[in-house]
C-alpha positions in Angstrom: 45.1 116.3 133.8 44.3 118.5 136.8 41.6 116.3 138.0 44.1 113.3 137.7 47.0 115.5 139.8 43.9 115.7 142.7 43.5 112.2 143.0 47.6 111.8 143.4 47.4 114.3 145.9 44.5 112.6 147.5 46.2 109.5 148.0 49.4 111.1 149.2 47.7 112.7 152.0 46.0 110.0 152.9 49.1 107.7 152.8 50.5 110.4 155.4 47.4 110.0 157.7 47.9 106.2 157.8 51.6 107.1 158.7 50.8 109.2 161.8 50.9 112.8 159.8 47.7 114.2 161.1 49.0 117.8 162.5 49.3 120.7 160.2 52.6 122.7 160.9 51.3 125.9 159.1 48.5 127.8 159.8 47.6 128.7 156.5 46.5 126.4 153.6 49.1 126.3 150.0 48.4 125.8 146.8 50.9 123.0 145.7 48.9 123.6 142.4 49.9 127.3 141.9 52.9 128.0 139.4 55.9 127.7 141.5 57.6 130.9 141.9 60.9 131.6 139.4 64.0 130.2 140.1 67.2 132.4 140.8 69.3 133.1 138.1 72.6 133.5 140.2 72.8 132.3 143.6 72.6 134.5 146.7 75.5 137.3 146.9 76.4 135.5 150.9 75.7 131.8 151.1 74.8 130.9 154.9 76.6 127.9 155.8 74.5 124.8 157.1 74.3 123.8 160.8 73.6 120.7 161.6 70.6 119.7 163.9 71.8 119.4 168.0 72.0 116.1 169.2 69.7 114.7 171.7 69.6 116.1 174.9 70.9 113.3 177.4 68.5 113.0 180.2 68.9 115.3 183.0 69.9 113.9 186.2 67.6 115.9 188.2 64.7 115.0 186.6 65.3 111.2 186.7 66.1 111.4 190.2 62.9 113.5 190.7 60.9 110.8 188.9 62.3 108.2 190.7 61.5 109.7 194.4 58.4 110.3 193.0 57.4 106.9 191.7 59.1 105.5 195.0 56.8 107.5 196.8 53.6 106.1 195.5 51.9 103.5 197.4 49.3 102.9 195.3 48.0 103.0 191.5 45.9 106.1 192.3 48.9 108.2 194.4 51.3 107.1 191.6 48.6 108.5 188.9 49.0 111.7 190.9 52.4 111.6 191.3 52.6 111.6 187.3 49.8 114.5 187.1 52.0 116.3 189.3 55.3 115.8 187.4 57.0 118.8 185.4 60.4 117.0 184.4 58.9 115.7 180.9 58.3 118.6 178.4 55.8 115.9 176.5 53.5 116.8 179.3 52.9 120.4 178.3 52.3 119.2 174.7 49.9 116.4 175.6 46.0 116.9 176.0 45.6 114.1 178.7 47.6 112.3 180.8 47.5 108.1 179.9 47.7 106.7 183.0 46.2 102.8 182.4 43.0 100.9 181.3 41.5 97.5 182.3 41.5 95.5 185.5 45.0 96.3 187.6 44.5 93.0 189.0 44.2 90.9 185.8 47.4 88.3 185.7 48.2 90.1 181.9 49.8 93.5 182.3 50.4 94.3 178.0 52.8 97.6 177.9 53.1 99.9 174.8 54.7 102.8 174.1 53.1 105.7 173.6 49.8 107.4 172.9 48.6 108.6 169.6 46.5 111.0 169.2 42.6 109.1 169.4 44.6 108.3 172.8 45.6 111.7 174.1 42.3 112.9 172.8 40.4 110.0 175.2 43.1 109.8 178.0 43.4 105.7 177.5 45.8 103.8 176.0 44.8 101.7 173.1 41.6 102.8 171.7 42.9 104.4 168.5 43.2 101.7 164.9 46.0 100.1 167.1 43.8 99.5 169.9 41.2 98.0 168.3 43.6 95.7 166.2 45.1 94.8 169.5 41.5 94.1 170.9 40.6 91.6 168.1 43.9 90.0 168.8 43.0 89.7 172.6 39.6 88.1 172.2 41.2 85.6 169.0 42.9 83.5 172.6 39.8 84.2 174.6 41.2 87.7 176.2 39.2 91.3 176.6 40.0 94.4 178.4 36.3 94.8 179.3 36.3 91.2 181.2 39.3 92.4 183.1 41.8 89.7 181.3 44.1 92.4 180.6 46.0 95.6 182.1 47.4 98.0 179.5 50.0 101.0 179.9 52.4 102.8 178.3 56.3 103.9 178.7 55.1 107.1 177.7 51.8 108.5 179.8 51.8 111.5 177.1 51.6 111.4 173.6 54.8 112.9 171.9 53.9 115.8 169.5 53.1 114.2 165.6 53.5 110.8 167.0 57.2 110.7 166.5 59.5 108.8 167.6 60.3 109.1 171.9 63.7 110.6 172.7 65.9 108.3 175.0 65.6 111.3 177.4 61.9 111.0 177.9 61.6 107.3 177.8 64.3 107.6 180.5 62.7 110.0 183.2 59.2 107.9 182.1 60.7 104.6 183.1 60.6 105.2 187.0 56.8 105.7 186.9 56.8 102.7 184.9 58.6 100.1 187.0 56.8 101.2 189.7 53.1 100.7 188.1 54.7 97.4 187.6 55.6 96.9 190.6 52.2 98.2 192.0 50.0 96.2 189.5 52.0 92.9 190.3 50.9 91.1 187.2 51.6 87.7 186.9 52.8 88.1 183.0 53.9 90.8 181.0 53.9 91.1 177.6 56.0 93.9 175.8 54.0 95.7 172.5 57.1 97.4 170.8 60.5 98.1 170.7 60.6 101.3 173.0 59.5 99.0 176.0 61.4 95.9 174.9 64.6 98.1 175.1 63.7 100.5 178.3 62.9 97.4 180.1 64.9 94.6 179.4 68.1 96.8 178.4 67.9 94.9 174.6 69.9 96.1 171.7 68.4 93.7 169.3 65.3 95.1 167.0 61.7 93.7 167.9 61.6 91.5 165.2 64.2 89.5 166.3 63.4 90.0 169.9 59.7 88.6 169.9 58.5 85.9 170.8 61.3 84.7 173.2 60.0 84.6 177.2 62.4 86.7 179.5 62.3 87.1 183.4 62.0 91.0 184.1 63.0 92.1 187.7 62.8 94.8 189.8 62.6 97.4 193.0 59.9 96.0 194.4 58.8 92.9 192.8 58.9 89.4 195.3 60.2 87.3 192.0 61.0 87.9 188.5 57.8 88.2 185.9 57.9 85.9 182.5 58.0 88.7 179.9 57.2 88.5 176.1 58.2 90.9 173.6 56.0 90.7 170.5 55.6 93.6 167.7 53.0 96.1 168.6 49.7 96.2 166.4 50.7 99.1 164.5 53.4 97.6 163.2 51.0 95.0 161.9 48.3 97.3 160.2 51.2 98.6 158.5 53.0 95.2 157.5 50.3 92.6 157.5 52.7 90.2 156.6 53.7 90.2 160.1 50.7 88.8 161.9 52.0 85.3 161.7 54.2 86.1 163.7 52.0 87.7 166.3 50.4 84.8 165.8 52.4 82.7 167.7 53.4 85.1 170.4 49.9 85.0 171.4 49.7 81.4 171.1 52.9 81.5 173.4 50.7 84.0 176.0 47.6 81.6 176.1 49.9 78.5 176.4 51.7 80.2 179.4 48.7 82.0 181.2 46.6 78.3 181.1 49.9 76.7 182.8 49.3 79.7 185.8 46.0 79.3 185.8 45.6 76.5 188.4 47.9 78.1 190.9 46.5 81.2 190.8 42.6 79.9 191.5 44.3 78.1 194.4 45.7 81.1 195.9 
């Protein structure tokens, strides 16, 4: 019986791995084994009333402000890489082991944009090299894309990895989405393709769920830009390790990519 209670316990855990659980919040070990401890007979003499969690802190205004004179500032990929380093208006930052600025070729005509990091990310300081990043490589190189041949540009919304790999706040995708606009304005790619619904929605302003919002081309525009860039949402890889079913979908949307990138091709060897 106990032996069969370690095996349940066993998978549990390692359900909550594969779900992004992978930081302990106490510093010492329990025994979920041990007796539990006896129940009350009468409840407590003074019953303290519950209080509900605070909402979300809007974003401040200084801070956007701050990260959009910063990111204005920036005249290049490296001073806007600085400019983040330099940054103090997210608190993810003091939580975060490594900034995740970017990886590939900044001049490839694919700029794909994610989220956030996890924690193989913050631990490297790239974007994309955890399970996710190597599902998304394999989907890459299935239409004749890599990273490594300089195809590809990757980012984030989020250059630090939020604490547990929750969910971002509006707040900090909000004072992260300066930075953002203006890497994409810096990068000038001639695609972009949008891994997720945090990007789909701090981008394009979309209310509608990924799964109804992929694999539909739409023009984003912007400070910066000389013309509007054909933009894909499509569900982001970890979505698809944890609903298989799914990658028919993706499927297509990378179908759609390839289709569109080959139709640029031409122009862009005769420039």
């Amino acid at each position: 019986m106990e032996a069969a209670m370690r095996s349940e316990l066993k998978a549990a855990l390692a359900l909550q791995l594969a779900w992004g659980a992978d930081e302990a919040l106490e510093e010492t070990v329990q025994d979920r084994l041990a007796e539990a401890p006896p129940r009350l007979t009468e409840p407590p003499a003074r019953a303290v009333p519950a209080v509900a969690a605070p909402p979300v802190a809007a974003p401040a205004t200084g801070a956007v402000a701050r990260a959009e004179a910063a990111a204005e500032a920036a005249d290049s990929l490296a001073a806007l890489r600085a400019a983040l380093a330099a940054f103090d208006g997210c608190a993810l930052r003091d939580t975060a082991t490594h900034l995740v600025f970017a990886d590939g070729d900044p001049s490839a005509p694919v700029m794909l944009i994610g989220e956030g990091p996890g924690a193989e990310e913050d631990r490297e300081g790239l974007p994309f090299v955890g399970p996710s990043g190597r599902l998304l490589d394999r989907m890459l190189a299935s239409i004749g894309l890599s990273r490594k041949a300089g195809d590809v540009y990757i980012t984030n919304v989020l250059p630090w990895r939020p604490p547990g790999n929750r969910n971002p706040t509006d707040a900090e995708v909000a004072v992260c989405l300066p930075f953002l606009k203006r890497h994409i304005a810096l990068a000038r790619p001639k695609l972009i393709v949008l891994l997720g619904g945090v990007p789909a929605r701090g981008l394009l302003g979309a209310r509608e769920g990924i799964t109804r919002l992929r694999g539909r081309w739409r023009e984003l525009d912007g400070p910066g830009l000389d013309a509007p860039i054909p933009t894909l949402p499509t569900l982001h890889p970890a979505y698809l390790l944890r609903n298989p079913g799914a990658k028919r979908d993706a499927w297509n949307d990378l179908l759609a990519l390839r289709r569109r990138l080959d139709s640029i091709l031409p122009q862009m060897r005769q420039n």
